[in-house]
N, C-alpha and C positions, 0 to 999 in steps of 0.2 A: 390106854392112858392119854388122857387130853395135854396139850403144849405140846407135842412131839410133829408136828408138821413138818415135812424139809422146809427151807425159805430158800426158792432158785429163782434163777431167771422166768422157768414155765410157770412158777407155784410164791409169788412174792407176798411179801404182808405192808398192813400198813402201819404209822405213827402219826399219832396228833397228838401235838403239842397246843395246851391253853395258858395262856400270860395275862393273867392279871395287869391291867394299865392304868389303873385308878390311880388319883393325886397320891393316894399315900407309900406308891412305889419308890416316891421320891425321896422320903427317909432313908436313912443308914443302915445298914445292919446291924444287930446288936454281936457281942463280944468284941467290940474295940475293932471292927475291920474296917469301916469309917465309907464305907462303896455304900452308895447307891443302890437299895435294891433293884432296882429297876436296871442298871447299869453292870449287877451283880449275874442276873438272869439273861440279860441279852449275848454276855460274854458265855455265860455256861452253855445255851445254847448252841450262841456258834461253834462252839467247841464239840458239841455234840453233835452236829451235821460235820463240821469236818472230821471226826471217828468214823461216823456212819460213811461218810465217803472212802475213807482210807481200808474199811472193812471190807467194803465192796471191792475194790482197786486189784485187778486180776494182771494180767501179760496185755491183754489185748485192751483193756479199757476198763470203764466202772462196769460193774455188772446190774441191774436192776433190778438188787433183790427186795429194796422197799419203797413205797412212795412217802411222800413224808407232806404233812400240810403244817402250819404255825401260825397258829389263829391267837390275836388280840382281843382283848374285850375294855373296854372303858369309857372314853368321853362318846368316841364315833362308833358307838356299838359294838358289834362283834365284825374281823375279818382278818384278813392274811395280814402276814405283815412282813413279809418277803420283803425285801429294796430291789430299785434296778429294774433290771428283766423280768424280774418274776413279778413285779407287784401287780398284787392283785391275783395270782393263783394260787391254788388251793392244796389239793394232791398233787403232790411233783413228783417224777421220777428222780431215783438220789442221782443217777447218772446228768439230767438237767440241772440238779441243784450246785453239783460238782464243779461245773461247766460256766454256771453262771454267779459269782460271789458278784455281792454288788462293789465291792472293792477289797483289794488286799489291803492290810495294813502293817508297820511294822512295830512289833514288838518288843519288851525286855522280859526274858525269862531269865530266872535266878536256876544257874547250875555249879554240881560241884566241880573247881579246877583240875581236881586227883590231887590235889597237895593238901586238903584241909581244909579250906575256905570254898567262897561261893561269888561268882563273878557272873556277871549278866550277858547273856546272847541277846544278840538279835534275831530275832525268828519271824517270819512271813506270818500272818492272821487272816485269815477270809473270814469276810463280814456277810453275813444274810440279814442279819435284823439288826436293828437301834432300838435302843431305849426309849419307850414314852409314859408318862406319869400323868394324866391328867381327868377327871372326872369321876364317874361314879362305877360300879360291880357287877356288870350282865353276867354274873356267872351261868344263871339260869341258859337265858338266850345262846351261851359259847354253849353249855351240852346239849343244847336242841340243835345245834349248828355242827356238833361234833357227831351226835347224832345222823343225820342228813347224811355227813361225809360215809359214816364209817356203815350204816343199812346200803349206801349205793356200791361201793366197793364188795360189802357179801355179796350181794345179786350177781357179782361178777367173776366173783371169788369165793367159792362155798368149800372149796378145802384147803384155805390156805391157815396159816399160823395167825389165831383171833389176831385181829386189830388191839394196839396198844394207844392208849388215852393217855394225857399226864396233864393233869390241870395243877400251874402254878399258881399259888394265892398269896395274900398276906391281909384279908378281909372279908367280912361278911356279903353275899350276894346281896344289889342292893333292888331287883329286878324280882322277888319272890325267894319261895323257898325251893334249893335245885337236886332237895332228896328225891323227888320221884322221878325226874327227869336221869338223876344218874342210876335209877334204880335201873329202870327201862336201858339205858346202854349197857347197863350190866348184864340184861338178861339176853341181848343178842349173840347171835355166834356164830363159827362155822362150822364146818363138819369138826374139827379139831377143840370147839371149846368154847366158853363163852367170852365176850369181848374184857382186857382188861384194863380197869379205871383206877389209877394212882394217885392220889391228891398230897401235892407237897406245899406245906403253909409255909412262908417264910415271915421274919419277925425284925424288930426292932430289938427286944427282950435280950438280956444276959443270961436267961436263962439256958441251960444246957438244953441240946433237941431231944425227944421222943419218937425216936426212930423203928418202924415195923411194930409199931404194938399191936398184944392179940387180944385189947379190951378194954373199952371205952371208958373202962371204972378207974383205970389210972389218969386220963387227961381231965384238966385245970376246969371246964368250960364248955357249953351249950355248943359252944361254936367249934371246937376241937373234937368234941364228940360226935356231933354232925359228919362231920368231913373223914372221921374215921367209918362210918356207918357207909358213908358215898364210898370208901373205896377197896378194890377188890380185895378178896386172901392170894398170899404169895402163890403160883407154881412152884410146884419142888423143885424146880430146876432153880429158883431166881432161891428159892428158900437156902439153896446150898452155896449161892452165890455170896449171899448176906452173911454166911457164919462164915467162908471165906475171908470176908473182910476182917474179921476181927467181932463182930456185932453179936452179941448176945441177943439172941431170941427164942419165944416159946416155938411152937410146932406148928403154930396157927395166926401167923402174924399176918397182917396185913400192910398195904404199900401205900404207906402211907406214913408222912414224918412231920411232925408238930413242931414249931420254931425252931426251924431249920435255917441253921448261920451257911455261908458260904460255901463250906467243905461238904457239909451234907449236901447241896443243893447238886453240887457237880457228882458225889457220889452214889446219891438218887437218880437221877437222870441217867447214868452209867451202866446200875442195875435196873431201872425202869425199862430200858430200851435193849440189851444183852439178848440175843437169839440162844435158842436152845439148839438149833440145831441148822446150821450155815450151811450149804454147800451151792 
């Protein structure tokens, strides 16, 4: 059965993260949440590095069970988009990413009191990325770039848990067309599977999202269709994860979710990135 790799310290996998940075990141979300896409994504991310660190976080230290790269694409091409210490690298061990936030920040999280209402904490944030919004849509160029990343780590890594891809959108590549480009990372692998590419669109729209469809016949548009076609079918591991939530789907869905408001985007990224098998 392909997905079932251990992911350890000997046998680790990787993650790339793609971020749409184009001027039109700078829009709102659509259903009344009023953020910033741009500012929506940079938060869910960091959110999703400090899981993936907390995942890892053993007796003795982080353990380094993945590397993780977080590549930008927009006005200044394609590249990392780390802060601080890291700017400017690529694959990081999560242990270095742990070590190095380019700053904590503080925040308000809404929690219940135990009496009925909901009063705000203060809670620490580590920041790795910032929001940027300006220019045009190298999607193409970021999966020739994710690409690169993810053939140099097989060579290195031929039985580990496929490398996991997630390209965030909320536009048309403006760089060419990036179906063969995402075909080709599609068909790479390790001993354990082929590589897997998730594309999550985010929108302006009120309309409700299209989360894991298993077919291109239900989405709106050329451009929705596309992007369902660039991305992979579930593992039944992630497939079980998905009806866990609550989400209704066929047998054959794929990772990939169309005008995706906020809650989807955090809850995408959650099961985008979920190991099958940690130790």
């Amino acid at each position: 059965m392909p997905y079932t790799a251990e992911i350890s310290r000997a046998n680790p996998s990787c993650i790339v993260i793609l971020i749409d940075q184009s001027g039109s990141m700078e829009d709102p979300f659509g259903q009344g949440a009023g953020k910033r896409k741009a500012d929506g994504v940079a938060d869910a991310v960091n959110r999703l590095l400090q899981n993936l660190v907390i995942k890892c976080a053993k007796s003795e230290g982080i353990r380094d069970y993945y590397h993780v790269a977080v590549m930008g694409y927009g006005e200044r091409g394609v590249g990392s988009v780390f802060s601080g210490v890291l700017s400017g690298k690529e694959l990081i061990p999560i242990s270095e990413i742990a070590n190095n936030p380019a700053r904590v920040e503080q925040r308000n999280k809404k929690v219940d009191d135990g009496a009925g209402g909901i009063i705000d904490q203060k809670i620490k944030f580590p920041v790795w990325i910032d929001p940027v919004y300006k220019g045009g849509t190298p999607m193409c160029e970021a999966l020739r770039q994710a690409k690169r990343l993810v053939s140099s780590w097989l060579h290195q890594h031929t039985g580990c848990f496929p490398p996991i891809v997630i390209n965030i959108t909320d536009g048309e590549a403006t760089d060419g067309d990036p179906e063969d480009t995402a075909e080709q990372l599609r068909r790479m692998s390790s001993e354990d599977g082929n590589v897997l590419l998730f594309n999550l669109h985010i929108s302006s729209s009120n309309h409700a999202p299209i989360e894991f469809p298993d077919s291109e016949n239900m989405l709106p548009d050329d451009y929705a269709r596309l992007l369902f076609r660039m991305s992979s079918q579930l593992p039944d591991y992630m497939w079980t994860m998905v009806q866990e939530e609550g989400i209704i789907i066929s047998d054959n869905p794929r990772g990939f979710v169309f005008n995706a408001d906020l809650v989807s985007v955090i809850r995408f990224l959650t099961i985008g990135t979920r190991p099958s098998n940690l130790r």
